[in-house]
N, C-alpha and C positions, 0 to 999 in steps of 0.2 A: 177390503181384504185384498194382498195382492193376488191371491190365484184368481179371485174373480174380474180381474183387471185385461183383458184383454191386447191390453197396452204392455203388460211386460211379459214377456211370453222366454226368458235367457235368467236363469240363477247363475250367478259368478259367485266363487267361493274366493275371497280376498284376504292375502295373509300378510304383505307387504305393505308398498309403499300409495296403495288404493285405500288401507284403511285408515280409518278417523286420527285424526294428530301428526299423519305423516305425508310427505312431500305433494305425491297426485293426487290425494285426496281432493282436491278442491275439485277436481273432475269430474268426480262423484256427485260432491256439493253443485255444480253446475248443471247438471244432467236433472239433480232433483229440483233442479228450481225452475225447469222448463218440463217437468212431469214425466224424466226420462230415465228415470233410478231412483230407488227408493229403497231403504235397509229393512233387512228381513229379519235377521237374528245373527246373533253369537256364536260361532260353531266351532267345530275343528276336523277335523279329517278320522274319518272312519279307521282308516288302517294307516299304519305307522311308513310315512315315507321323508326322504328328506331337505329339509329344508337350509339352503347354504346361502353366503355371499359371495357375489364374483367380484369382476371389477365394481370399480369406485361405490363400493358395500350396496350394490345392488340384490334385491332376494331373489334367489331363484329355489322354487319346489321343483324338485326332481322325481319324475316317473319310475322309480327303483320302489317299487312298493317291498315293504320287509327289512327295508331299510331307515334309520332316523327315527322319530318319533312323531306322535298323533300332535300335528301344529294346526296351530290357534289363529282360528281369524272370524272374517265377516261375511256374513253373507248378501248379495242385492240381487232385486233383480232389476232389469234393464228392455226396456222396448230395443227394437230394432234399430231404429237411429242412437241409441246410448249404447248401446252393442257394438256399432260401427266404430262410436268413436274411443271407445276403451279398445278395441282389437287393433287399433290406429296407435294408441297410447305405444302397447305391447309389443306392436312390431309383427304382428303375425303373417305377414303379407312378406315382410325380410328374413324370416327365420329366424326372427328373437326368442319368442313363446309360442309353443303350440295350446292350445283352447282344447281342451280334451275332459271329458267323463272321470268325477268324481264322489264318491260318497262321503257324504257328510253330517255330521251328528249336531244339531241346533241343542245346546247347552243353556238356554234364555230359561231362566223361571224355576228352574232345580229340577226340571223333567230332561228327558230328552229324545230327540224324536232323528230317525233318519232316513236321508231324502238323499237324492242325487242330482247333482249339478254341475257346472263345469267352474273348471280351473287355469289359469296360464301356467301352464309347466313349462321350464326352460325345453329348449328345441331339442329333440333325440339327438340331435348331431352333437352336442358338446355337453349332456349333461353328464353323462359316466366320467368325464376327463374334469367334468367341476365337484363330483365327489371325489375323484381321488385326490384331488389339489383340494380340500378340505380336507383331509387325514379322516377321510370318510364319515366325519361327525359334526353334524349339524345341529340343528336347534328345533324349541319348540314354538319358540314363536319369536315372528321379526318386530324385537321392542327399541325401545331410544338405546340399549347398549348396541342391539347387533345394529344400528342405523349410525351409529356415530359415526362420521367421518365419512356418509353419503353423499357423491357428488351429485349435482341434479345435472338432467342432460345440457342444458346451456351454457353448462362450465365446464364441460370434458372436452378434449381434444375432439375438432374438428377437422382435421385432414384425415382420420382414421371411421373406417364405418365401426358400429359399436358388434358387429361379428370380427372385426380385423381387432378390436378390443379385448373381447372376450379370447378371441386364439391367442393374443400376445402374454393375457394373466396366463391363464390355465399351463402355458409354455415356462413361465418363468420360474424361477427355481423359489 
């Protein structure tokens, strides 16, 4: 069981492009194959916040609790070395995502049970300016429609950092 695991001591609540079928995912898969993540349950977020795309249909949950709706994802947890390198993934160290405290409802099995753990919410600095450049409506969960036409990072413009990215969407008309 994992709470008895001493080796994963980090629950990530994943709603994007970390979950099963979609781009990072393999990260996931790689961390579990060296004993460094491991999936916990089905969940979705406690209170209703929202969920948007920025540039090149990237997901970002926004810290506007009251806002959007109760989005759907997965839950893992992670040893400290699989922690390092998802926080690496995410950009936390650049001001991509901030890693913050969230409650979350495991939906596995027709019960449901609720626990708290953390989330990449996009960074305080630009997520108000990524809901209102959504027409403040977001989704409930990031599926192959919201992902269609997702650039993965090694096809996006390199002479741009991906914050000089995001201020140039959120700017455009």
């Amino acid at each position: 069981m994992v709470a008895e695991d001493d080796r994963f001591h980090s629950l990530i609540f994943t709603y994007g492009t970390l979950k099963r079928g979609f781009s990072n995912h393999s990260l996931i898969q790689d961390l579990a194959a060296t004993g460094d993540a491991v999936f916990v349950a089905t969940c979705r977020t406690a209170a209703t916040l929202p969920l948007v795309c920025g540039p090149y249909r990237v997901p970002f949950l926004l810290n506007l609790p009251g806002s959007g709706h109760r989005v759907s994802g997965e839950l893992y947890a992670f040893s400290a070395r699989g922690l390092d390198r998802v926080d690496e993934l995410e950009g936390t160290t650049r001001g991509h995502y901030e890693r913050l405290p969230i409650e979350i409802e495991e939906v596995d099995g027709g019960g449901s049970r609720r626990r708290w753990a953390e989330a990449y919410f996009a960074h305080d600095g630009y997520a108000a300016e990524l809901w209102r450049k959504s027409g403040e409506r977001g989704f409930s969960s990031y599926s192959e429609k919201e992902a269609a036409g997702y650039v993965k990072r090694k096809d996006r413009p390199q002479n741009l950092s991906f914050l000089e990215q995001i201020r140039l969407y959120v700017e455009s008309s």
